[in-house]
C-alpha positions as CSV (number, residue, x, y, z in Angstrom):
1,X,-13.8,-18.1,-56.0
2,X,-14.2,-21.5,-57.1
3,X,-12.1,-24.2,-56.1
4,X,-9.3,-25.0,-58.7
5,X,-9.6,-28.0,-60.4
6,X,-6.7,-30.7,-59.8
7,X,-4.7,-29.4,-62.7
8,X,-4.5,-26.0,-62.1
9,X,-3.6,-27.1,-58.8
10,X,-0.3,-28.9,-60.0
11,X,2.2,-26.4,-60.3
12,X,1.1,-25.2,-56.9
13,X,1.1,-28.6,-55.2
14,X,4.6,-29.2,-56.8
15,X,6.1,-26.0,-55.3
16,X,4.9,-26.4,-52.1
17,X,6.2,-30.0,-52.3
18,X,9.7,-28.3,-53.4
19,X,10.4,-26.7,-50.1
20,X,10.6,-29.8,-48.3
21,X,8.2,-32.9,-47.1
22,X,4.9,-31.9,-46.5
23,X,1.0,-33.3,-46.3
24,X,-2.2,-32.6,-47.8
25,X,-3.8,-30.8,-45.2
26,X,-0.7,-28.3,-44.6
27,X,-0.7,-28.2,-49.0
28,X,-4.7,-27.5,-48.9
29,X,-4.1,-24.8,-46.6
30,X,-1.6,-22.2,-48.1
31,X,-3.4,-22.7,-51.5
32,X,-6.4,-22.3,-50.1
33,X,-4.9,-19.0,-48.9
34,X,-3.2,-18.2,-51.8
35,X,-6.3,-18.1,-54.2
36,X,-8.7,-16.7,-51.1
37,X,-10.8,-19.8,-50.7
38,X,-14.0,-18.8,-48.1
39,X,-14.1,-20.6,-45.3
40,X,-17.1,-22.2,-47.0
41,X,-15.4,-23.3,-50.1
42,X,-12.2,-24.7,-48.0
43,X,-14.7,-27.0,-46.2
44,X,-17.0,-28.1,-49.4
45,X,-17.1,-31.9,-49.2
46,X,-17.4,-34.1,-51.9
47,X,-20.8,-35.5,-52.5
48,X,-20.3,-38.8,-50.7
49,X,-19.5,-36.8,-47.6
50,X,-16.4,-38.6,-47.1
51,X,-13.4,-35.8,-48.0
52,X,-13.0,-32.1,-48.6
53,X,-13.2,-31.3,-52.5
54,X,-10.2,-29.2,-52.1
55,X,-8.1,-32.3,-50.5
56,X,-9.3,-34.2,-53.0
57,X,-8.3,-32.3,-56.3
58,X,-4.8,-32.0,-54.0
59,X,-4.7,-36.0,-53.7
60,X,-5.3,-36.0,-57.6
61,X,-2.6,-33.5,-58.4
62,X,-0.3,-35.4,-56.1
63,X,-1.0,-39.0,-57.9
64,X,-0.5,-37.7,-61.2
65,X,2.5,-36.4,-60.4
66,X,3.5,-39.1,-58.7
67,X,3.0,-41.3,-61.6
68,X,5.1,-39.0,-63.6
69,X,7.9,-39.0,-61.1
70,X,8.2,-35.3,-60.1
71,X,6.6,-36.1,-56.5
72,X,7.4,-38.9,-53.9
73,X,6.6,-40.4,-50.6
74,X,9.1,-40.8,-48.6
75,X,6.9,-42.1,-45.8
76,X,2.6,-42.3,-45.8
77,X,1.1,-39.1,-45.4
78,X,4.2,-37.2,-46.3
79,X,5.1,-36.2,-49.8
80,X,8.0,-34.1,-51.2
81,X,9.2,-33.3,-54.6
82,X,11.7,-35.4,-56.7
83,X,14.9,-33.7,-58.6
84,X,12.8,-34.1,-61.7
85,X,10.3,-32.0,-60.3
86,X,12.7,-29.3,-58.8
87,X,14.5,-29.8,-62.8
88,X,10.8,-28.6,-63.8
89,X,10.1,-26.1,-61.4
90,X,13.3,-24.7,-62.4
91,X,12.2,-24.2,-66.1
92,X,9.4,-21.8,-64.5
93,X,6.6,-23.0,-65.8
94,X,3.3,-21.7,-66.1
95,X,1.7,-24.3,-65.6
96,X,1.3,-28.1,-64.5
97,X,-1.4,-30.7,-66.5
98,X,-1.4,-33.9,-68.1
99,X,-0.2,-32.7,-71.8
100,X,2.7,-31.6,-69.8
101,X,3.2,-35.1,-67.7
102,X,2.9,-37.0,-70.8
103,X,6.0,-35.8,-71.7
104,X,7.4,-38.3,-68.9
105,X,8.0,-41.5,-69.9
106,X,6.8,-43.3,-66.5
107,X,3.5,-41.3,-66.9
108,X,3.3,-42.3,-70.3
109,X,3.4,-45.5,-69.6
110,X,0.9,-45.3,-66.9
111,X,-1.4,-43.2,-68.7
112,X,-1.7,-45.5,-72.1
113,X,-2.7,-48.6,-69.3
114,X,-5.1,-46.6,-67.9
115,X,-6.6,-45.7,-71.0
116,X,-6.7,-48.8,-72.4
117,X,-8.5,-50.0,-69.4
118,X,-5.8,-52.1,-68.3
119,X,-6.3,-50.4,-64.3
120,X,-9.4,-50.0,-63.3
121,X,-9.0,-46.1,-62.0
122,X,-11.4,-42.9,-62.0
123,X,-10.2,-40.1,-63.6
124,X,-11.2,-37.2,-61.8
């Protein structure tokens, strides 16, 4: 199994974020056991050493989100998912990615300024 990349690791991120506040690491583990991640692939680091892949496609899913307003933190470290994600979750969907986001207006919004090069952020 290969590790899910950080948008088909939204909708999973969300719903683990749906039943109450919760961190990366706690996140990275039920997915990781949900898909049947090796022990291997759960510790894969990035090439700079510096973070697990797996908590770092998490981190992506959860700023994304964030910027569309469907995850929030309430305190650092600890996220949790707004009403506009539970409104979303409760539409079943099949899946989470950033056709779906830009459907948001605060993503939108951050999205175009991104694009245009107005932040200075890497995409993953």
């Amino acid at each position: 199994m290969t590790i899910p990349d950080y948008q088909t690791l939204m909708l999973p991120v969300l719903a683990i974020a749906a039943e109450g506040e919760t961190r990366v690491p706690l996140v990275a583990d039920k997915i990781a056991n949900m898909v049947g991640l090796t022990e291997e692939e759960r510790e894969q680091m990035l090439p700079s050493g510096k973070q697990r892949l797996l908590h770092n496609r998490i981190h992506w899913a959860k700023f994304y989100m964030t910027k569309a307003g469907l995850i929030k933190s309430p305190k650092r470290g600890l996220f949790i998912a707004t009403d506009a994600g539970r409104t979303l979750l409760a539409k079943q969907p099949t899946s989470i990615d950033v056709e779906l986001l830009k459907s948001y207006p605060t993503f939108v919004e951050f999205y175009g300024a991104a694009s245009s090069g107005a932040l200075s952020i890497e995409t993953p």
